[in-house]
MARGUVO-874014 format. One line per 5 residues: number of its first residue (from 1); their letters; for each residue x, y, z of C-alpha. Coordinates in nm, 3 decimals. Layout:
BEGIN
NUM	a	X,Y,Z  ...
//
This chain:
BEGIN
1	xxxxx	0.000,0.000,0.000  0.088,0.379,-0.077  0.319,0.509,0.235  0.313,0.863,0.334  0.605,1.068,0.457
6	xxxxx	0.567,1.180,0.813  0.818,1.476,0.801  0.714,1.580,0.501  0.324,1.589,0.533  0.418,1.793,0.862
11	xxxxx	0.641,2.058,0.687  0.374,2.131,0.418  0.158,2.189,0.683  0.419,2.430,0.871  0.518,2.601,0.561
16	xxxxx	0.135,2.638,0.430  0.052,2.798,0.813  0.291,3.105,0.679  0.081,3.214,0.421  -0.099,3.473,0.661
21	xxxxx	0.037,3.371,0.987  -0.093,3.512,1.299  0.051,3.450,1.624  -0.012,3.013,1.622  -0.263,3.047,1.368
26	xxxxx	-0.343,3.186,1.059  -0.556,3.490,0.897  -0.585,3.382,0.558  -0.987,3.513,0.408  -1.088,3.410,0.076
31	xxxxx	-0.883,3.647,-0.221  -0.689,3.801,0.010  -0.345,3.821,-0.050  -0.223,3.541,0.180  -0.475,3.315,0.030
36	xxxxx	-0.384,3.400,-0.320  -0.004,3.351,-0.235  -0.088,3.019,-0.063  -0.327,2.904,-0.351  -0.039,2.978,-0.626
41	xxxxx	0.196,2.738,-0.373  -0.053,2.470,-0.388  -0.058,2.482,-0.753  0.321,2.430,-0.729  0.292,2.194,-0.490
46	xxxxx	0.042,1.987,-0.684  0.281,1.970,-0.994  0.567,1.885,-0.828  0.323,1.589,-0.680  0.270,1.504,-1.090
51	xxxxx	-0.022,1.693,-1.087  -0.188,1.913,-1.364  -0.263,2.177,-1.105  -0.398,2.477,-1.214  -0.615,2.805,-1.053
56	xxxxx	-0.975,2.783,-1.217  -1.155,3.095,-1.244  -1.367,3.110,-0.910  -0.990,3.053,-0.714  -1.019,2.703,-0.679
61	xxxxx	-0.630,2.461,-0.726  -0.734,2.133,-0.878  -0.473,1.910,-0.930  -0.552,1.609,-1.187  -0.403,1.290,-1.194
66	xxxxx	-0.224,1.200,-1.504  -0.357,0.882,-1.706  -0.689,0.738,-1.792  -0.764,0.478,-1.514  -0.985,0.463,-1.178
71	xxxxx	-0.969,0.794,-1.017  -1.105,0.967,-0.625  -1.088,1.337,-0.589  -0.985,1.437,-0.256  -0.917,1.798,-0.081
76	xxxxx	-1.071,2.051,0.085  -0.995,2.440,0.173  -0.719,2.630,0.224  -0.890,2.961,0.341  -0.958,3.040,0.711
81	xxxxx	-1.162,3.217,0.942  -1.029,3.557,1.041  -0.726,3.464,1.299  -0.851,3.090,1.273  -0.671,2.797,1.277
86	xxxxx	-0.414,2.658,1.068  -0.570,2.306,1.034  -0.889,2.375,0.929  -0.949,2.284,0.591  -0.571,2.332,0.489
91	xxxxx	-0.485,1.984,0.661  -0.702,1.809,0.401  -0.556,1.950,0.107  -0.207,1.868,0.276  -0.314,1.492,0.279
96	xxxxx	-0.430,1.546,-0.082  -0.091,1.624,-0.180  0.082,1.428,0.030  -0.159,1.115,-0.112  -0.068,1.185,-0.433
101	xxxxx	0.291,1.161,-0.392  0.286,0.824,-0.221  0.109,0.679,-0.448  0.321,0.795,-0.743  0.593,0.675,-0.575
106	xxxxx	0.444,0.323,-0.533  0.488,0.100,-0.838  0.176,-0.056,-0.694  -0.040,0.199,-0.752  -0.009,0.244,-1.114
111	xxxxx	-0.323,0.302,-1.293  -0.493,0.463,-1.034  -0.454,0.820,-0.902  -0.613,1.084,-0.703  -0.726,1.465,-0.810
116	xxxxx	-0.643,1.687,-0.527  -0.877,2.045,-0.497  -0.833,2.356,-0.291  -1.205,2.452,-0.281  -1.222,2.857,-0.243
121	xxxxx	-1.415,3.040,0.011  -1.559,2.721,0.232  -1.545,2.994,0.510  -1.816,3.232,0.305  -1.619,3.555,0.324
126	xxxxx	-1.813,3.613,-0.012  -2.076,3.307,-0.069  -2.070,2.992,0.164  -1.911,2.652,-0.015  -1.801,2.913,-0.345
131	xxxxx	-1.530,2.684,-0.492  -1.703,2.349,-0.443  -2.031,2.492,-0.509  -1.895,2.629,-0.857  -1.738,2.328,-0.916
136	xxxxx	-2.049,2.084,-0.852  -2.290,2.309,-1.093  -2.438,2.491,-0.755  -2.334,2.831,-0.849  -2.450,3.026,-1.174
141	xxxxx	-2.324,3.395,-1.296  -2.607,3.596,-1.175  -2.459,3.435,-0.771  -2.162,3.551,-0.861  -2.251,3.926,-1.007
146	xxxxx	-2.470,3.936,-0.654  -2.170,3.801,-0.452  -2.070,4.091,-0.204  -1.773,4.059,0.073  -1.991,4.017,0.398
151	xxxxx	-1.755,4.246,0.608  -1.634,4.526,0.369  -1.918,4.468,0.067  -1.647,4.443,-0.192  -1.797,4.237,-0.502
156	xxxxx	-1.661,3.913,-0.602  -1.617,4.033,-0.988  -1.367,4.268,-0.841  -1.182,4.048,-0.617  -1.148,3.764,-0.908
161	xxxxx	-1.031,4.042,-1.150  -0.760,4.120,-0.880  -0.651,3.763,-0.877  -0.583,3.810,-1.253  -0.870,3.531,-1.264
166	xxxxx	-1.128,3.734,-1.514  -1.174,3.545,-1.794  -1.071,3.195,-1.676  -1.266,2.945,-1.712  -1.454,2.765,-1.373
171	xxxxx	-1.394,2.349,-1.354  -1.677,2.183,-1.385  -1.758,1.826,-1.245  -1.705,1.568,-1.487  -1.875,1.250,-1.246
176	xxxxx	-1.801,0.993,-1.510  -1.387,1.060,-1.408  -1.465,0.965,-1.023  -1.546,0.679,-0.808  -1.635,0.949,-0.548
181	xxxxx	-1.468,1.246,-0.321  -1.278,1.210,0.048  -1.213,1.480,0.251  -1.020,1.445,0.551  -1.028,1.743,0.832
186	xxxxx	-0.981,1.782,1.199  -1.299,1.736,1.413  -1.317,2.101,1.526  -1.490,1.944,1.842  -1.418,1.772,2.119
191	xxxxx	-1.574,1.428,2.086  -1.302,1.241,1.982  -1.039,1.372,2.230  -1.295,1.309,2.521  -1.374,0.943,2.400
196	xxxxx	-1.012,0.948,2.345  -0.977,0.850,1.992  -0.799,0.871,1.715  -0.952,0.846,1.382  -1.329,0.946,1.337
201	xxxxx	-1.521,0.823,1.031  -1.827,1.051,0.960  -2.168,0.920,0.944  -2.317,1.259,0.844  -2.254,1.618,0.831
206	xxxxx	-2.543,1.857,1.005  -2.790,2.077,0.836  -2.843,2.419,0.923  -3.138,2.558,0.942  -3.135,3.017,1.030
211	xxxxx	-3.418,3.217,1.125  -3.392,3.612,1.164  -3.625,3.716,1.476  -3.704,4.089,1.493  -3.855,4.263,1.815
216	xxxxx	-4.029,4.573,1.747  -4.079,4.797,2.027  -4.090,5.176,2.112  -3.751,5.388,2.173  -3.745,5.609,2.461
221	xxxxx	-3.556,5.761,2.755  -3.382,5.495,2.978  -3.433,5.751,3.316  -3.793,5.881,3.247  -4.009,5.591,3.125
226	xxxxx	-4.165,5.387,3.374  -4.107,5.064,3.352  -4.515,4.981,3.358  -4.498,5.164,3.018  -4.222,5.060,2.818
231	xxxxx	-4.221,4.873,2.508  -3.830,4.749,2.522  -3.757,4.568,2.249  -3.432,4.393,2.410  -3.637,4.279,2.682
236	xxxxx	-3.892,4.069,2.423  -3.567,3.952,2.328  -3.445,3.826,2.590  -3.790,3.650,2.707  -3.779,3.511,2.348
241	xxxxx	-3.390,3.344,2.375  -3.524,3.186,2.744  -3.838,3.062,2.581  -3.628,2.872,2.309  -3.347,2.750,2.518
246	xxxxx	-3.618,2.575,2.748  -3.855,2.419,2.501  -3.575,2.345,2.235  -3.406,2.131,2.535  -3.761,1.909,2.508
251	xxxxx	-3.748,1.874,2.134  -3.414,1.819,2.060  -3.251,1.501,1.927  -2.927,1.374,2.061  -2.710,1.557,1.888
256	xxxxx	-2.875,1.848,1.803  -2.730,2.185,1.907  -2.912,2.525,1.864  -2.679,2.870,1.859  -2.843,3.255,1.905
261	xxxxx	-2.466,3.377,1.786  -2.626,3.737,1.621  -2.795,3.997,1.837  -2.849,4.348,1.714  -2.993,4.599,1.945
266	xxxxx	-3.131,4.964,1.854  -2.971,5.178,1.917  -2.776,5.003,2.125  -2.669,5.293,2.381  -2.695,5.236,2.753
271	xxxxx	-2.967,5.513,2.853  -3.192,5.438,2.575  -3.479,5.180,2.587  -3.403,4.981,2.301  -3.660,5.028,2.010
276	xxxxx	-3.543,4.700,1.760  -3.411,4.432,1.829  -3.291,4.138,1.562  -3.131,3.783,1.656  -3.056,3.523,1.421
281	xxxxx	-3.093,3.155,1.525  -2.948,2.838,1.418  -3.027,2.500,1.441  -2.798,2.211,1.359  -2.895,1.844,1.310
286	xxxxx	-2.825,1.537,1.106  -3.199,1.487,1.084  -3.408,1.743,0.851  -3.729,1.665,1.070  -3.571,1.741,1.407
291	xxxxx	-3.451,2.042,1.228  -3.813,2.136,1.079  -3.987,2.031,1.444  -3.758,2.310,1.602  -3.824,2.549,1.310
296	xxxxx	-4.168,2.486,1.388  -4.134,2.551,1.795  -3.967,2.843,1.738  -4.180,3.023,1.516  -4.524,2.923,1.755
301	xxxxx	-4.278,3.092,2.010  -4.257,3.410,1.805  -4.609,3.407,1.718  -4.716,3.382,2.064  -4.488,3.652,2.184
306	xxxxx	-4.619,3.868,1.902  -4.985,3.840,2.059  -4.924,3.901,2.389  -4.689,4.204,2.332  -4.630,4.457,2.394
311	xxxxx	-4.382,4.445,2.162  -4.438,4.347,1.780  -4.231,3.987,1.687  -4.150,3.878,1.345  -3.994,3.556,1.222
316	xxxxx	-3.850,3.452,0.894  -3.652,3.144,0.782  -3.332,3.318,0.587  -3.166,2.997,0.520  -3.188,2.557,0.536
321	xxxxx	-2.868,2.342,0.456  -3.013,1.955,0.440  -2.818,1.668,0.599  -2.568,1.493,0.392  -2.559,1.134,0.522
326	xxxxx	-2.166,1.012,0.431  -2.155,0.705,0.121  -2.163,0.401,0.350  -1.887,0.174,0.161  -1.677,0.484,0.201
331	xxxxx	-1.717,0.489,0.587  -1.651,0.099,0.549  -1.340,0.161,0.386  -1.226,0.451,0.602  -1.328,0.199,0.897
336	xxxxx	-1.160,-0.075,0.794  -0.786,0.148,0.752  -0.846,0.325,1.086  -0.893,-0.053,1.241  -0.524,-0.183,1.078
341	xxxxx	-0.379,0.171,1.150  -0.522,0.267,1.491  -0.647,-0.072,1.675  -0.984,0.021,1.864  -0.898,0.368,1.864
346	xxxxx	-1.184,0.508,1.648  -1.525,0.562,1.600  -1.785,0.701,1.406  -1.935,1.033,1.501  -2.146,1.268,1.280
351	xxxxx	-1.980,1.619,1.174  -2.133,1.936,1.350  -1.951,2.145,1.125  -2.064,2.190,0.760  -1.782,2.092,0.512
356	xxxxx	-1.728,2.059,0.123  -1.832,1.755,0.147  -2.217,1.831,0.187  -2.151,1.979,-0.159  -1.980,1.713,-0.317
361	xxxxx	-2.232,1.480,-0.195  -2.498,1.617,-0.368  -2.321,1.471,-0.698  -2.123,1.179,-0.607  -2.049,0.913,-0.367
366	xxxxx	-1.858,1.108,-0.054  -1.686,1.036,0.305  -1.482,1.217,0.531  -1.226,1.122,0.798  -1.171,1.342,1.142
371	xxxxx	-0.885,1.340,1.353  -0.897,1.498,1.717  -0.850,1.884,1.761  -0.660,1.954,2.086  -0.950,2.084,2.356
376	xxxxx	-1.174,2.107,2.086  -1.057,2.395,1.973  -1.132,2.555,1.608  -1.161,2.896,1.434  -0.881,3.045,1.661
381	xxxxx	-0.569,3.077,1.625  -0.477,2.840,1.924  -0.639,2.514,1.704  -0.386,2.266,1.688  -0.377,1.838,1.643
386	xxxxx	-0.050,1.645,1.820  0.128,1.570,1.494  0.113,1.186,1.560  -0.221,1.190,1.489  -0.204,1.410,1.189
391	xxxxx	0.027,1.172,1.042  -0.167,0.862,1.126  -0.485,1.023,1.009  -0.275,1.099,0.686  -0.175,0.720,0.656
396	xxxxx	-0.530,0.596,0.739  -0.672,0.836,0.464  -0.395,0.681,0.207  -0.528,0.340,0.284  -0.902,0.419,0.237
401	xxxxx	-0.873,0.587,-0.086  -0.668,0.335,-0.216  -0.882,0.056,-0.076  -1.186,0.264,-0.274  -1.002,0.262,-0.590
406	xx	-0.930,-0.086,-0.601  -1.299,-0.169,-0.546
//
């Protein structure tokens, strides 16, 4: 079977975590200049593995395996959240590369071969899942005219002309050329560290489900209104975020988590009774109905807020990411390497995290492979996996997608 190199793998990671370095992490955002330097290094990278690597016209690197036989497209994303991590989604293109070396190295492994991606902007500085998206037939022109930078509204025409990408062509999937896509990444959680594992195969990554939640109130003076007459807005809000937390708790699967990460108050200044108020709440699960039966709770919670006042309350579902369940013989194969390469020191465990993957899915057989993230820690600079298990996760990936290819 294809061996991977240890020291190597772990000094394209190192020299990868440079491109936008900050303090133990990295700050590397989708067509910024760190990601574009670290995206034309990947291309490099990629040929020197006997790749035909290339930068497409959305920013994704997709190496392609030379020849006509069997062939699994691996990778995942090289751009991070700001000051994030520098595992997150680089770690599985590392592999990529790293796979695609050992196996051209292995006289064994002739006739089969591996495409390796960097899929731009999984982080959704500009559009959430733009690379893979493009790359799957998910994303038309008129997305990417629309396509703003969420923090400083710069459009995504503009940032691909700056790459010197206008006018290049996006990849398209051609299906017919894969047996299916692998993605390895760390957990960015904390379940395999706790159950004190080592490799995690991935039953199924999470939908998301959003809902914006507006509270409509009356502004007025924080010293002079009696309380028997206000209208607060950022009360209702806060009566609204209790009201969730306990009836979600009686709803809610096993696995299920529920975030109120967005809160918005008007005008947000300490001696003024707050006249709007906006949240925006999310709802993970591998299971669209759990999902829907919380949508559901939540918006007879809003409705019955609304009626009893005395401020006015307003729901609307923004957005809904399905479920991807993960190609069963692909979690047998990932299975059966993490059992010769790790002993009983696995498990499977469904993804909390949305990833490529879910994409990919959608057009193809697909699996991922986790390894532990140190305290659970992800999207801050202070992420990190021991480097033993980066390497074994690196071998056990080698041996699944070979195993897959020979099938």
């Amino acid at each position: 079977m294809a061996r991977i190199d240890g020291a190597r793998l772990i000094g394209d990671l190192r020299e990868l975590a440079g491109f936008g370095r900050y303090r133990t992490g990295v700050h590397r955002p989708a067509f910024s200049d760190a990601d574009l330097a670290a995206r034309h290094w990947l291309a490099r990278r990629m040929a020197e593995a006997g790749l035909d690597a290339g930068i497409d016209g959305i920013g994704n690197v997709i190496g392609r395996a030379p020849g006509d036989g069997p062939r699994l497209l691996v990778g995942s994303h090289s751009d991070t959240q700001p000051q994030g991590g520098w595992l997150d989604g680089a770690m599985g293109v590392v592999y990529g590369i790293e796979l695609a070396r050992a196996m051209r190295d292995d006289p064994g492994c002739r006739g089969i071969g591996v495409d390796v991606a960097s899929w731009q902007d999984e982080e959704g500085h500009y559009a959430n899942f733009l690379g893979s998206r493009s790359f799957a037939g998910f994303l038309d022109d008129a997305e990417i005219d629309r396509a703003r930078h969420r923090d400083d509204g710069t459009p995504l025409r503009d940032a691909i002309a700056r790459a010197g990408l206008a006018g290049t062509p996006r990849a398209r999937l051609d299906a017919s050329r894969y047996r299916g896509y692998l993605e390895a990444h760390i957990e960015q959680g904390a379940v395999l560290e706790l159950d004190q594992r080592r490799i995690g195969v991935v039953t199924a990554i999470v939908g998301i489900l959003v809902y914006r939640v507006t509270f409509v109130g009356e502004r007025n003076h924080a010293g002079t209104t009696p309380m028997r007459m206000r209208k607060d807005a950022g009360v209702a809000l806060t009566a609204f975020c209790n009201e969730v937390h306990r009836e979600f708790k009686a709803l809610a699967g096993s696995v299920t988590v529920w975030t109120i990460g967005r809160i918005v108050l008007e005008p947000n200044a300490p001696s003024v009774v707050p006249g709007r108020a906006e949240l925006l709440l999310q709802i993970r699960d591998p299971s669209l109905a759990t999902m829907e039966r919380l949508g559901a709770a939540a918006i007879g919670l809003a409705e019955a807020a609304d009626r009893t006042g005395p401020c006015r309350i307003a729901i609307e579902r923004t957005s809904c990411t399905e479920p991807v369940a993960m190609h069963e013989p692909f979690q047998a194969a990932i299975a059966a390497a993490a059992e010769r390469r790790a002993g009983r020191d696995w498990m499977r465990l469904v993804s909390g995290a949305g990833h490529d993957a879910q994409i990919l899915a959608r057009q193809m057989p697909a699996g991922m492979l986790f390894v532990p993230s140190i305290g659970g820690i992800s999207h801050h600079y202070t992420e990190d996996t021991a480097e033993d298990d980066l390497v074994l996760g690196c071998q056990t990936f080698a041996d699944a997608a070979e195993a897959i290819l020979r099938s």
